[in-house]
ZAMARGU-4260 file (C-alpha; in steps of 0.2 Angstrom, whole numbers, plus 5000, padded with zeros to 4 digits):
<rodrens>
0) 5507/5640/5447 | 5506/5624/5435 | 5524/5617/5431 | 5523/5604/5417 | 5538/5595/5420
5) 5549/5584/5407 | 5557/5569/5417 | 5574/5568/5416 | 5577/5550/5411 | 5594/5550/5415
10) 5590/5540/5432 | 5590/5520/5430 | 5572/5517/5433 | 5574/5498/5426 | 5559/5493/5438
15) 5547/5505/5436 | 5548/5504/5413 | 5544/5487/5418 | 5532/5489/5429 | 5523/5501/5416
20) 5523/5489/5406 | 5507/5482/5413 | 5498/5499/5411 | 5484/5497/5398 | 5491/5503/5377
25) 5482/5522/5384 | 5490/5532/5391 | 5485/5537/5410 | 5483/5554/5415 | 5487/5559/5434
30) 5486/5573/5444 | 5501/5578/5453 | 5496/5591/5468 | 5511/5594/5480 | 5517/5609/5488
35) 5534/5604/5487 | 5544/5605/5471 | 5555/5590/5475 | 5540/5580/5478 | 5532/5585/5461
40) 5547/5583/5452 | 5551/5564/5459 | 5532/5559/5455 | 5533/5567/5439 | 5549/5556/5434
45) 5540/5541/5441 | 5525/5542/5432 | 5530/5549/5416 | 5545/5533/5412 | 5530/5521/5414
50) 5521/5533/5400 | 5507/5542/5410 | 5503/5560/5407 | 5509/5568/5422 | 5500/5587/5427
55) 5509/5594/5445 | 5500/5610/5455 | 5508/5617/5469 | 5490/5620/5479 | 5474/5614/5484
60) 5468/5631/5475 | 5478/5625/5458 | 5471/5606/5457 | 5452/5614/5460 | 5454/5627/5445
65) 5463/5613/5433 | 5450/5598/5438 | 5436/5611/5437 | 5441/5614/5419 | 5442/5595/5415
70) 5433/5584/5427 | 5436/5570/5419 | 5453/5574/5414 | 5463/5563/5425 | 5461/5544/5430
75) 5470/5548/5448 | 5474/5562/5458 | 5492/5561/5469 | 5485/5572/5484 | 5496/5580/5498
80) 5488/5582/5514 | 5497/5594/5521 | 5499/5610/5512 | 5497/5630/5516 | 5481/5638/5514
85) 5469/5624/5508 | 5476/5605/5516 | 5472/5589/5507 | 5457/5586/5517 | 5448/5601/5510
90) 5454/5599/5493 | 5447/5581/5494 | 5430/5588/5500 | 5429/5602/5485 | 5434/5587/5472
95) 5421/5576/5479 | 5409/5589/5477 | 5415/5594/5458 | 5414/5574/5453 | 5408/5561/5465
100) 5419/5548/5458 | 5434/5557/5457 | 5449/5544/5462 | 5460/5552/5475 | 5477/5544/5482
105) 5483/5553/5498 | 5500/5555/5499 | 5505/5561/5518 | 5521/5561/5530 | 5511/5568/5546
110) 5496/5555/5549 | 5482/5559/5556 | 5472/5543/5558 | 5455/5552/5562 | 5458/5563/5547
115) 5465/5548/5535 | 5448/5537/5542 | 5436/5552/5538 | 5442/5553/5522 | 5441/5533/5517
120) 5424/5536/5522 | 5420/5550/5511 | 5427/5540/5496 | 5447/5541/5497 | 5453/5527/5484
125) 5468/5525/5496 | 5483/5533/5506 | 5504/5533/5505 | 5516/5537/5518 | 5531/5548/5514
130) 5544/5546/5510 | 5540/5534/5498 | 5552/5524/5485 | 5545/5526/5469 | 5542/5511/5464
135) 5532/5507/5481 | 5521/5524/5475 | 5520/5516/5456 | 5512/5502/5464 | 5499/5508/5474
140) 5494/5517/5460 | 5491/5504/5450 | 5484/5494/5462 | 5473/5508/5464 | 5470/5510/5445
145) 5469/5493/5440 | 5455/5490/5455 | 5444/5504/5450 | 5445/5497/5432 | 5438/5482/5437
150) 5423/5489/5449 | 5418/5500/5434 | 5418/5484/5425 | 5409/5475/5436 | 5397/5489/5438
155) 5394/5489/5418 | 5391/5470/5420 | 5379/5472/5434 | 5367/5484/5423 | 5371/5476/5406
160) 5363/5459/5416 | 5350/5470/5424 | 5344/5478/5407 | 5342/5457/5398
</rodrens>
């Protein structure tokens, strides 16, 4: 089930807006995938008062179908590890294998090292314990955002310097 939620902007988010404010004039587009509604609901909120464009799945299954149908739809994916039927991990594997460059921030309240170090290594952009506050998760993922930015820039200057 995909809930598109509209934020309630009733709560005094004074720090994230300003926060936001930093964000490049497009908007960013994340992927929200959280088996609990509170959870989806609270990121949605965060990320939407800063002006991303906020998708939530409640599954593993609902993120593959939705990324499958626009790989390169989102600029980060908000991934629960623990969910029923398909965990984080495994979603994180199928994603990888629909686009090798998809960015992933894990979001997790039970951490397994083992599992969170496999992962880095296969290519996980970062990870978050919950709870979190929001503005903690607004930063990472613009710390995560703003560092991919600048690799992809680095990598266009690498083969612009490469091609002279």
């Amino acid at each position: 089930m995909n809930t598109d939620i509209t934020p309630d902007h009733s709560s005094n988010a004074d720090t994230s807006k300003n926060a936001g404010r930093a964000l490049s004039s497009s908007p960013r587009r994340i992927l929200v995938v959280d088996d609990e509604p509170a959870a989806r609901v609270l990121a949605n909120r965060v990320f939407a008062e800063v002006g991303f464009q906020v998708t939530t799945v409640q599954s593993g299954f609902e993120c593959l179908e939705r990324f499958r149908k626009q790989p390169h739809g989102f600029d980060l994916i908000l991934l629960d590890l623990s969910m029923p039927f398909m965990d984080g991990e495994e979603t994180f594997r199928r994603l990888r294998e629909i686009h090798p460059n998809v960015v992933v921030l894990l979001s997790t309240g039970f951490m397994a090292q083992e599992r969170v170090d496999r992962m880095l290594a296969a290519g996980l952009a970062g990870f978050i314990r919950k709870p979190h506050r929001p503005d903690e998760l607004l930063a990472r993922v613009q710390a995560i955002l703003e560092d991919v930015k600048l690799a992809r820039a680095g990598c266009a200057a690498s083969d612009m310097a490469a091609s002279v």
